[in-house]
N, C-alpha and C positions, 0 to 999 in steps of 0.2 A: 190666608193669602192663596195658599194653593186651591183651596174652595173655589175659590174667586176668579183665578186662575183659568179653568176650566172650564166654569159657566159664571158668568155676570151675574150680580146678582141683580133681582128685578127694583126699580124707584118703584116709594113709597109703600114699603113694603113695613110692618110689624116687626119690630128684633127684638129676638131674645139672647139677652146675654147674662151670663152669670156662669156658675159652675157647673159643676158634670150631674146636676140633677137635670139643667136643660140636656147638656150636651149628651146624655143616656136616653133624652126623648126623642127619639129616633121618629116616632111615628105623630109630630108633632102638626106637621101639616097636614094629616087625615083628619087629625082632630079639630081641626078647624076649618072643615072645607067652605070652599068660599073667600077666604081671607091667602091672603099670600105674606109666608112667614121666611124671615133669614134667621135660625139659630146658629149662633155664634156663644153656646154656651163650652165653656173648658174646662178640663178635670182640672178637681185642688185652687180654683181659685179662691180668693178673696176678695176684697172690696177694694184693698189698695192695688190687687191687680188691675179690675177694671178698670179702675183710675189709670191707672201707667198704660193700660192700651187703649183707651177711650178714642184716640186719633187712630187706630186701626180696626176696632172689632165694634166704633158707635159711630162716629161722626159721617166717615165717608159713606154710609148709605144712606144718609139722608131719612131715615124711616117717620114714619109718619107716626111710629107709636113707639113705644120702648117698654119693654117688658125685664126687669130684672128679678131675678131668683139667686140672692146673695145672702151671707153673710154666716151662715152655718160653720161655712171649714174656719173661720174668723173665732168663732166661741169656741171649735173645738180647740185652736190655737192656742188658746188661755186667753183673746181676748175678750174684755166686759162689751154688754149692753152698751153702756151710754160709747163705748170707741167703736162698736157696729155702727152706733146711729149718729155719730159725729162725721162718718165713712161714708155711711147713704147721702149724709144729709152734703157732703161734696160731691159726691156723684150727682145727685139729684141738680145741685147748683151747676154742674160741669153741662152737662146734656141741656140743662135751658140755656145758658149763657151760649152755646152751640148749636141749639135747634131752635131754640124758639120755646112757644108755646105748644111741643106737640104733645101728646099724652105720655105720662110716665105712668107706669104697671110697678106696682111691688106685690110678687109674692111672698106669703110670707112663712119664714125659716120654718121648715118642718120638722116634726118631732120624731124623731128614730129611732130605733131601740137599741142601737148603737150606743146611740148618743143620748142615751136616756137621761143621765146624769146632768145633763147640761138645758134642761127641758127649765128648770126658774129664771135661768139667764135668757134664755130662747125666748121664753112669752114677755120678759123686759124690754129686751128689743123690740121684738115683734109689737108691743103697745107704744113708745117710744116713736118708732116709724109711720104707726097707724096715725097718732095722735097729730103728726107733722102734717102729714099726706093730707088729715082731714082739712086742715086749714088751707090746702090748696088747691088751685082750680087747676084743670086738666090731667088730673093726677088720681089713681084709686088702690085701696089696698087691698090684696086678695087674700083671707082669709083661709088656707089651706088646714092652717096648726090644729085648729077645736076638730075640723072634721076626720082629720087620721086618728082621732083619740078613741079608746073602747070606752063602755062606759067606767070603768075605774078607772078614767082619766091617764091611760095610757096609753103609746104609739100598738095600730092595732100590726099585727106580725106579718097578717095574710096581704099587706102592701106591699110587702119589700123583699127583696133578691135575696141571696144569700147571705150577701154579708152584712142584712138586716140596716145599711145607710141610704142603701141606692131603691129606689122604685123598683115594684112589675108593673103590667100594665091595670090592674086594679087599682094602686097608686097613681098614676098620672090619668087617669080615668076621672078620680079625685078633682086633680087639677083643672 
């Protein structure tokens, strides 16, 4: 709101919302020059956040696309796959019942060395969501997971900040 606040933000604009893997990508509009982006990503969220602010941080811009990057701090939680993908799969219902047919974005949970341990549930989800999205029109899933991996199928180091959950920009570079 204080974003908002200060400068309007512009119709028909791209939003990204999800957690502080958006909300750390500071440099989110270079990366996409040409396109004009609202991040409204929050640190620690989840999925049934998004849901509880959906009439604050999606509806009123109206965007023309919707981009989400969710469901990570949700497995780190303790919860499973199939309550990630029960979570997208309201969200996903929320924002068309609300916009329409505009594009929904999933990307997808990324593997951190954090969160290494949580990497079986991660690609559950992550297939789960994929396998929904493919069934639907105006909707795509973006594959981030396989590509942070080294090849011995681990999250690679030289992506991530210190405290090995959050991106540098060699990771959102990735994205």
């Amino acid at each position: 709101r204080r974003r908002d606040s200060v400068q309007h933000p512009p119709a028909n604009a791209i939003l990204f919302v999800g957690s502080s893997s958006f909300r750390k990508w500071t440099a989110v509009q270079n990366d996409f020059p040409g396109y004009t982006i609202i991040n409204r990503g929050f640190g620690g969220s989840m999925l049934d956040d998004v849901i509880r602010y959906a009439g604050q941080i999606i509806y009123p811009y109206r965007p023309r696309e919707v981009v989400i990057y969710c469901g990570d701090n949700d497995l780190a939680a303790g919860k499973s796959a199939k309550k990630v993908f029960r979570r997208f799969v309201k969200l996903y219902d929320m924002i068309r019942k609300h916009l329409g047919n505009i594009d929904i974005v999933y990307v997808s949970i990324k593997p951190s060395p954090s969160r290494q341990k949580l990497m079986p549930e991660m690609e559950k989800a992550n297939d789960l969501i994929r396998n929904f999205i493919a069934q639907r029109s105006h909707a795509s899933f973006v594959d981030v997971y396989h590509l942070m991996l080294n090849q011995q199928g681990r999250p690679m180091d030289n992506l991530f900040a210190g405290d090995k959950l959050h991106m540098n920009a060699r990771g959102y570079k990735i994205w």
